[in-house]
N, C-alpha and C positions, 0 to 999 in steps of 0.2 A: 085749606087755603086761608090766607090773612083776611081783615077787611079792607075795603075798598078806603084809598087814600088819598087825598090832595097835596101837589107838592108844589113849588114854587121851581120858575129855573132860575138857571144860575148868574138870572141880569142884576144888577146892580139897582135900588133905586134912584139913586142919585144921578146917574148915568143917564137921564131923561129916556132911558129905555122905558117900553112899557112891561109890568112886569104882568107873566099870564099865568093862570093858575092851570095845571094840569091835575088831569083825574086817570087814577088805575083803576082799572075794572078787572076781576076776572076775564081769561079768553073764554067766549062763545066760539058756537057754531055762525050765528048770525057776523063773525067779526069777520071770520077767514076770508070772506072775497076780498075782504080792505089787506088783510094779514098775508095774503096769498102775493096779489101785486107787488106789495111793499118786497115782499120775499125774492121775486123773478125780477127784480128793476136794480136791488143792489148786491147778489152773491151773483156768478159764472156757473157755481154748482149747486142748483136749492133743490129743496123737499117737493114734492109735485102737493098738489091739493089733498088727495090720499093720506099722505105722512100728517099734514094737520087734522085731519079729520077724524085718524085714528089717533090725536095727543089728546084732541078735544074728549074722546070718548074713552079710554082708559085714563080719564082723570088726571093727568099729568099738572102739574101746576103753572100752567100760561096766562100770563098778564098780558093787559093792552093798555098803553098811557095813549090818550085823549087832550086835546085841548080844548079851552073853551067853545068852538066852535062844533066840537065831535068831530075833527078829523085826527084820523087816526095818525100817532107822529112815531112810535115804536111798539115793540114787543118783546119779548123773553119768554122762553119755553125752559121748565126744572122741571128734573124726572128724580125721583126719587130712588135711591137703590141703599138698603140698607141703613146705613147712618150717614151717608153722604147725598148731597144733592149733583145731579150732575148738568152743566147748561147745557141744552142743547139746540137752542136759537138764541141769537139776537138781533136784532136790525131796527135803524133808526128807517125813516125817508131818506132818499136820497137827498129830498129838498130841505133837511133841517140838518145834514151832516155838519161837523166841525161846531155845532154850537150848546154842547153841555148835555146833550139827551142823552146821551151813552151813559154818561155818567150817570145821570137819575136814572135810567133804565137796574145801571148796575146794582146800585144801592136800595132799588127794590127789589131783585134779585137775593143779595145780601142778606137785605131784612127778610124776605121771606123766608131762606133756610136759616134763620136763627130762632124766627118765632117757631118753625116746624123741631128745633130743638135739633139740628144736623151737627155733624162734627166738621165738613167742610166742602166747599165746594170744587169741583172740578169741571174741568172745557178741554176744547180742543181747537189752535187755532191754524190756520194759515200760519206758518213759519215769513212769508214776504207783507204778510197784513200788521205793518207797522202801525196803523192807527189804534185797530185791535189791539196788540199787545202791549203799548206802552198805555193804552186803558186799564188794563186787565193789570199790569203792575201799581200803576197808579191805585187803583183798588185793594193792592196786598197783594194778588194772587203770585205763586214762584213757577218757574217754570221746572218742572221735576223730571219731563221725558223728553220723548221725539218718538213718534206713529212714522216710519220712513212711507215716503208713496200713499199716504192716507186720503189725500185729494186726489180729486180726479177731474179734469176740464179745468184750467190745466193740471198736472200729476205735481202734486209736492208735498215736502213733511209737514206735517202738523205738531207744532208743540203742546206739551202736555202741561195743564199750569192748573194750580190748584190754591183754594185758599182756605187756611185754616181759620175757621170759627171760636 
């Protein structure tokens, strides 16, 4: 896993916003109650407790960004398979959607299969998850396949989108 990083978002100073500094930690065991909620509040179809408990323990490389105050704002889950990374979470709060976290979520994601030396990343998304996706292009990632029937609750394809390093 990478070290632990401070990033800034994507406010402006000038903008009389305030600008907040966010911190990535590796994912604990102690994160997943915060990691779990966030999980069942914004997918139809999530990982039960279980699925994180065994990422946490076969070492998977899961990040938590943090705000100054330690509330937890997203996450990302990479598994490693060979010389690819493959995501397989992400999610921001529901309460900080549409405001740039996705992006810094991504971009540590990114950075971390570059420093583990990956040849590239791959996901799988919702095919009607238009925020997702035009994230995931905005990032480089192409969409290379279609998983038909891959979801479930509701049943839909999933695109397959990958991005070269």
């Amino acid at each position: 896993m990478s070290e632990e990083g401070n990033v800034t978002p994507p406010a402006r100073a000038d903008s009389g916003e305030t600008v907040e500094m966010l911190k990535f930690e590796p994912m604990l065991i102690k994160d997943l109650h915060e990691v779990y909620f966030i999980e069942q509040s914004v997918f139809s179809y999530h990982w039960n407790y279980r699925n994180f408990m065994s990422s946490v323990a076969q070492e998977d490389d899961g990040w938590v960004m943090r705000n100054e105050a330690g509330k937890l704002i997203g996450y990302f889950i990479l598994q490693e398979i060979v010389d690819e990374m493959h995501l397989l979470k992400i999610a921001v709060d529901e309460n900080f959607h549409g405001q740039g976290y996705g992006r810094l979520l991504m971009d540590k994601a990114v950075e971390v299969a570059r420093e583990a030396e990956m040849e590239s990343v791959l996901l799988e998304v919702r095919s009607s998850n238009e925020p997702a996706v035009g994230l995931y292009r905005k990032t480089g990632f192409e969409t290379i396949g279609v998983r038909k029937g891959y979801y479930v609750d509701p049943k839909e394809d999933a695109l397959v989108m990958r991005l070269m390093l």
